[in-house]
TORZA-586707 format. One record per residue (C-alpha): z, y, x; chain. Coordinates in steps of 0.5 Angstrom, whole numbers. Layout:
N
     pz     py     px  fivex
      Z      Y      X      A
...
// end
This chain:
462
     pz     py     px  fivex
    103    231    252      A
    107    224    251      A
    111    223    246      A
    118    222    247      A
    122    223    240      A
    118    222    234      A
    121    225    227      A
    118    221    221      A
    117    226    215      A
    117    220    210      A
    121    214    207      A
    119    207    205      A
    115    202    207      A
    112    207    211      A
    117    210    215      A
    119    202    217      A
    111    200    219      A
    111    207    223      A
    117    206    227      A
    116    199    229      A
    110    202    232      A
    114    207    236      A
    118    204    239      A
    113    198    242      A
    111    205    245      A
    117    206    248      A
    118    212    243      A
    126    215    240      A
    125    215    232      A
    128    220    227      A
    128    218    221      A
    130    224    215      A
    132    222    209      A
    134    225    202      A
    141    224    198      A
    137    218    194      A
    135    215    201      A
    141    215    206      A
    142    208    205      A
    135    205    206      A
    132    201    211      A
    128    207    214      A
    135    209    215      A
    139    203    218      A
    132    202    223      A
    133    209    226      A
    135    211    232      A
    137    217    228      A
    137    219    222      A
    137    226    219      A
    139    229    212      A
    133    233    209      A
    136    235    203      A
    137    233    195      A
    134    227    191      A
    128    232    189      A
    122    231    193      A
    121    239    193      A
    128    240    196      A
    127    235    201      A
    120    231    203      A
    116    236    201      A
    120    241    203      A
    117    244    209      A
    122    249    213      A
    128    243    212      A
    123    238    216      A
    122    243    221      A
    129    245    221      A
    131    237    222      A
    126    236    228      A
    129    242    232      A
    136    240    231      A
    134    233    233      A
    130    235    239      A
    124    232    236      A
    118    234    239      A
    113    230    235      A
    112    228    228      A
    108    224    224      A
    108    224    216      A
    105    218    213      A
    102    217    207      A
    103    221    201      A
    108    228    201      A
    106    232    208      A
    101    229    210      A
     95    232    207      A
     98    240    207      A
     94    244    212      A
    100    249    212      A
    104    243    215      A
     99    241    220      A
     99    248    222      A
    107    250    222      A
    108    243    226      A
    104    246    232      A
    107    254    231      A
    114    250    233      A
    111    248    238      A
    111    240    237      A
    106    235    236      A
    103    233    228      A
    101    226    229      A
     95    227    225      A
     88    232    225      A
     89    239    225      A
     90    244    220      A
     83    246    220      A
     80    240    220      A
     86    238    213      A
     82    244    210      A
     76    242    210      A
     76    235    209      A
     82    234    204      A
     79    239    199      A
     73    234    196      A
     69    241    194      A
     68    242    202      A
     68    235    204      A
     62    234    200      A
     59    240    203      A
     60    236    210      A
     58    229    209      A
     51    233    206      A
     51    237    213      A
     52    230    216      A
     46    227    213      A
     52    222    208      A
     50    221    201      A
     54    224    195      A
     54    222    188      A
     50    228    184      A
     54    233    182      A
     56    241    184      A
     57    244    191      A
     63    246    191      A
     68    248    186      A
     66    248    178      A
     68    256    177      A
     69    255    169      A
     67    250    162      A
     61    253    162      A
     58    252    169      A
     61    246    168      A
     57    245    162      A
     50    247    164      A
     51    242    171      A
     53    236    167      A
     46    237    162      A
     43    238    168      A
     45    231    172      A
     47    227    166      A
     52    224    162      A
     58    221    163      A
     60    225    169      A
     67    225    172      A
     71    232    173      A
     76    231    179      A
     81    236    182      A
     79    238    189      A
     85    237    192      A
     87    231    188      A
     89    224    190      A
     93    217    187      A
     88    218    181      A
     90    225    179      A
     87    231    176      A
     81    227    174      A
     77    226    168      A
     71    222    164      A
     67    225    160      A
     61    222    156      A
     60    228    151      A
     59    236    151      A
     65    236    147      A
     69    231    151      A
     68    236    157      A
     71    242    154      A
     77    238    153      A
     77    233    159      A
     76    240    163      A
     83    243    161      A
     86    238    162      A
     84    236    169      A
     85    243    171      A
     93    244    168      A
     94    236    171      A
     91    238    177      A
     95    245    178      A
    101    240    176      A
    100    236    181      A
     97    239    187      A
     98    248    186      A
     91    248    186      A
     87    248    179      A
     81    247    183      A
     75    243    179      A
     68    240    182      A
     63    235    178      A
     60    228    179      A
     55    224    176      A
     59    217    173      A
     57    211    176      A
     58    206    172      A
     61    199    174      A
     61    202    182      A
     64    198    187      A
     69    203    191      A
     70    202    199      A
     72    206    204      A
     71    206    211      A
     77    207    217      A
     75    211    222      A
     79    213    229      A
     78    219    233      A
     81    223    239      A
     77    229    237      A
     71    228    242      A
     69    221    241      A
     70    217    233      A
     69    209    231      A
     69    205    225      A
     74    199    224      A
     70    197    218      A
     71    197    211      A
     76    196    206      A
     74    193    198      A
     79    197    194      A
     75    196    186      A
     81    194    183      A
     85    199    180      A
     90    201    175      A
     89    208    172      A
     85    209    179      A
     91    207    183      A
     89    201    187      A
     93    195    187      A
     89    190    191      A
     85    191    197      A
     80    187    201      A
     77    187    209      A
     71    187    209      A
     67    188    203      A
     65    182    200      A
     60    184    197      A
     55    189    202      A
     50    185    206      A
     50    187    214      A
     46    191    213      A
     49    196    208      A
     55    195    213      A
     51    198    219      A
     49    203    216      A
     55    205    210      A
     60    205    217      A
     55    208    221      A
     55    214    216      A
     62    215    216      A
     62    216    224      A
     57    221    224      A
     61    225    219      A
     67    224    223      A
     65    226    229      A
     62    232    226      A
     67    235    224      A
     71    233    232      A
     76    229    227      A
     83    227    231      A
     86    221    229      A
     86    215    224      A
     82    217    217      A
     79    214    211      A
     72    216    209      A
     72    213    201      A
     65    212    198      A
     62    208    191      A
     58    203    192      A
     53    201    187      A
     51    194    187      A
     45    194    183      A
     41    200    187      A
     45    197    194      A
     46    204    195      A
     53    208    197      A
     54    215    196      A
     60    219    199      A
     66    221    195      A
     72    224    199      A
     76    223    205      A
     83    222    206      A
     86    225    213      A
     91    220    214      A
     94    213    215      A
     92    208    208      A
     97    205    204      A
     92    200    206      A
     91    200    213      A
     92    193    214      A
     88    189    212      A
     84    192    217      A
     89    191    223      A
     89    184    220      A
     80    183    221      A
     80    187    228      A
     87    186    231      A
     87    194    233      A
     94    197    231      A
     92    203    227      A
     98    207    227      A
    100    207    235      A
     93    209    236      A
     94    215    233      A
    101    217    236      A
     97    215    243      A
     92    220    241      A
     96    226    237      A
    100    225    244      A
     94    227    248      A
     90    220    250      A
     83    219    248      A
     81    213    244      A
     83    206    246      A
     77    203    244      A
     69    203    245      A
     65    201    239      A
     63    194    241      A
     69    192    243      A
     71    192    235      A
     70    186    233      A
     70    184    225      A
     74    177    224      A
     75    173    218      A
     78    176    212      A
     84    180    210      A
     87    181    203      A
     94    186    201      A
     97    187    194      A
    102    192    193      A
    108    189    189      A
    111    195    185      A
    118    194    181      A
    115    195    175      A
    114    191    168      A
    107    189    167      A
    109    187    159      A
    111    194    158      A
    105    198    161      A
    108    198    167      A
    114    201    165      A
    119    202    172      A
    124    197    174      A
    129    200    179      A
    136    197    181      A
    139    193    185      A
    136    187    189      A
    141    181    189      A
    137    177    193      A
    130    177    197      A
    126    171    200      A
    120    174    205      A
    114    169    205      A
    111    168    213      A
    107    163    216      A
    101    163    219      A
     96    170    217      A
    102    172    213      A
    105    180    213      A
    110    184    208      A
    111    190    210      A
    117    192    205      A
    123    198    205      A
    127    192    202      A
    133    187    204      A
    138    184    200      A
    144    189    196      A
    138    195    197      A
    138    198    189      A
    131    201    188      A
    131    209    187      A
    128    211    181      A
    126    217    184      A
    119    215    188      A
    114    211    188      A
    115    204    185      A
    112    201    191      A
    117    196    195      A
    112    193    199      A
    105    190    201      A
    104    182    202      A
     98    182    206      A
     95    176    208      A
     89    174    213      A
     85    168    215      A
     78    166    217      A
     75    165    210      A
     76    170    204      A
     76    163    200      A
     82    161    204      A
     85    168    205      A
     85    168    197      A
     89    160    197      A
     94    163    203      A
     95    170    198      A
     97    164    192      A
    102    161    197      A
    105    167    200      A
    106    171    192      A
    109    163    191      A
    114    164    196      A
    116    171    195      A
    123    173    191      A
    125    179    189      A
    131    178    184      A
    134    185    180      A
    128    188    179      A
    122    186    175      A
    115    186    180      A
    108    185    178      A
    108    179    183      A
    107    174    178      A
    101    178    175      A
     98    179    181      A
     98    171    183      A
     95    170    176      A
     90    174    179      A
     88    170    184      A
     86    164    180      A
     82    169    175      A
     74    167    176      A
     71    173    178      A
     76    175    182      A
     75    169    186      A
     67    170    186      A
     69    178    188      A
     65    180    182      A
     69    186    179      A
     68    194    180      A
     72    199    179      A
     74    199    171      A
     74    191    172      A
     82    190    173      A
     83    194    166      A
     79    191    162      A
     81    185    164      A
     89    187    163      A
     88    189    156      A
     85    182    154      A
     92    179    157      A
     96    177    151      A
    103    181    153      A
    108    175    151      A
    105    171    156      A
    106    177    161      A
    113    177    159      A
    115    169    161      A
    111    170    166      A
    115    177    170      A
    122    173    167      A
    121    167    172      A
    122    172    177      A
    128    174    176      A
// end
């Protein structure tokens, strides 16, 4: 069935980027929004827009009965829920289909299996897809916990199974660290996600983490290649790459061939990502989850292969098949994105909401900012610290890098301390200039930093 009238469960930036996909489609948005977000950009944009509630992301964004009531209040027959919130709740997926419209996304079932990291594990297994060591499904309590990690080895890494953005997760090197790293993990977990949930991997030192986008329609499945997401914070990723810079063509074939192969076996309907630790040393990958929705990330794989992910999985959630064979996604050149936060890297990266008293977007050739920002728009402290992601591309990783530092030069947020400054410092660092990093390396590398040269450096963005 096409999609005609497209409500947008979802704010910011990517509420903006799914509505400009919309429209090139001929689509009606709607956009919902809360008390805090009545005068955002996804608002203003909007053919409609629809208040979902208070400020708290409970009473509004996560709210499922007020989503639903605002789609058939708006005549929406479709909804799309972007990254975050919604997007990886079976129980949303299924309810969006019993009020008979259409979830822009796999189906409910589909969320179950792949968005709970124990059973996702079990699929990739049955596929024939690496894992890292560790249980098979949910670690039942300490003890088990105790005698698995004896067996495959410390460190090991405790991680909530419906975990994501880095929460519910721990390291532990020793049988003590364990005991209270497991506490902790179940309590955050249950925190963040209702779900106490546990299951155990070997750590691997040192890994390089990159994930594979996948596009299915529920029959057929294709790569679009892979991303380079090793540099985190807290296991928050805050500068991603396409392709990897460091896998060799055929650890390619065989790492994107994997994560087709998987999805395929699981007859999975719309854009995904399959995310792997990749250890350089052994040129090994081994699975590790699967996101079952659109990536923060996601264009820097627009920008290598020119498929406009987002309309592709309102194409396929509105009943057409894929647009794309394999042989006709073509890799080409490199993509680099940094995600600018309004936050303060001289103060641990404390948040910085507040008014944006001017704006100055980059452009150019290869140069892309998707942003929920304009000039007079006061930073909410309410959500995520994200204002937006320069991405820039060009036919070399060595140029793509010198266009990044152009573009980072010519951006100005005035009002709110960014981590712009700290990211264009990081262009010019050795290692990330010869891609030799991993995913503890960015950390590291903070805490060597001298603060006061951080904080000149995020003064001259004001």
């Amino acid at each position: 069935m096409p999609i005609s009238r497209l409500l947008i469960a979802n704010r910011g930036e990517i509420a903006v980027r799914i509505q400009r996909a919309a429209r090139e489609l001929g689509i009606k948005t709607i956009q919902v929004y809360s008390a805090a977000d009545a005068d955002s950009l996804a608002v203003r944009m909007a053919d409609e827009a629809i208040n979902i509630g208070p400020f708290q992301a409970a009473k509004s964004y996560l709210n499922i009965e007020a989503v639903l009531a605002a789609a058939r209040a708006t005549g929406a027959d479709a909804i799309h829920p972007g990254y975050g919130f919604l997007s990886e709740n079976p129980v949303f997926a299924d309810a969006v289909e019993a009020a008979g419209l259409i979830f822009v996304g796999p189906k409910g079932e589909t969320i179950r299996t792949m968005g709970d990291k124990a059973a996702a594990r079990g699929a990739a297994q049955r596929a024939g897809v690496p894992v890292v060591p560790g249980s098979e499904g949910h670690v039942a309590d300490l003890d088990e916990a105790v005698k698995l990690a004896e067996k495959i080895g410390f460190p090991v890494m405790i991680k909530a199974s419906a975990g994501g953005g880095g929460r519910g997760i721990r390291i532990a090197e020793t049988v003590e660290a364990l005991g209270a790293a497991f506490d902790q993990a179940a309590a955050e977990a249950k925190a963040a996600f209702g779900d106490a949930g546990l299951y155990l991997e070997k750590f691997i030192g040192n890994a390089r983490h990159i994930e594979v986008q996948i596009l299915g329609d529920g029959v057929n499945a294709i790569h679009c290649y892979e991303r380079e997401c090793s540099l985190q914070r807290r296991r928050q990723k805050v500068w991603e790459e396409a392709p990897a810079p460091v896998l060799s063509l055929d650890v390619r074939e065989a790492l994107c061939a994997s994560a087709v192969a998987l999805a395929k076996s699981v007859s999975y309907r719309g854009a995904g990502t399959l995310e792997y630790l990749y250890d350089e040393e052994s040129r090994c990958f081994y699975f590790i989850e699967m996101n079952t929705r659109i990536q923060v990330e996601h264009p820097v794989t627009e920008m290598i292969t020119g498929i406009d992910l987002v309309r592709e999985m309102i194409r396929i959630a509105g009943g057409e098949p894929l647009s794309y064979r394999q042989s006709d996604v073509r890799l080409s050149g490199h993509a680099i994105e940094v995600r600018i936060n309004a936050e303060d890297g001289s103060h641990d990266f404390r948040p910085s909401p507040g008014k944006v008293t001017a704006l100055q977007v980059p452009g150019g050739m290869g140069t892309r900012f998707d942003t929920l920002l304009y000039a007079d728009y006061t930073v909410s402290p309410f959500y995520d610290s994200l204002l937006g992601k320069l991405i820039v591309w060009d036919t070399s990783r060595e140029m793509a890098l010198r266009r990044l530092g152009r573009a980072l030069g010519e951006l100005k947020i005035d009002g709110v301390i960014t981590t712009a400054p700290l990211l264009q410092r990081l262009v010019e660092v050795p290692e990330i200039r010869s891609g030799a990093f991993h995913t503890r390396w960015l950390e590291q590398w903070l805490m060597t930093t001298t603060k006061p040269q951080d904080a000149m450096m995020e003064q001259s963005n004001q």
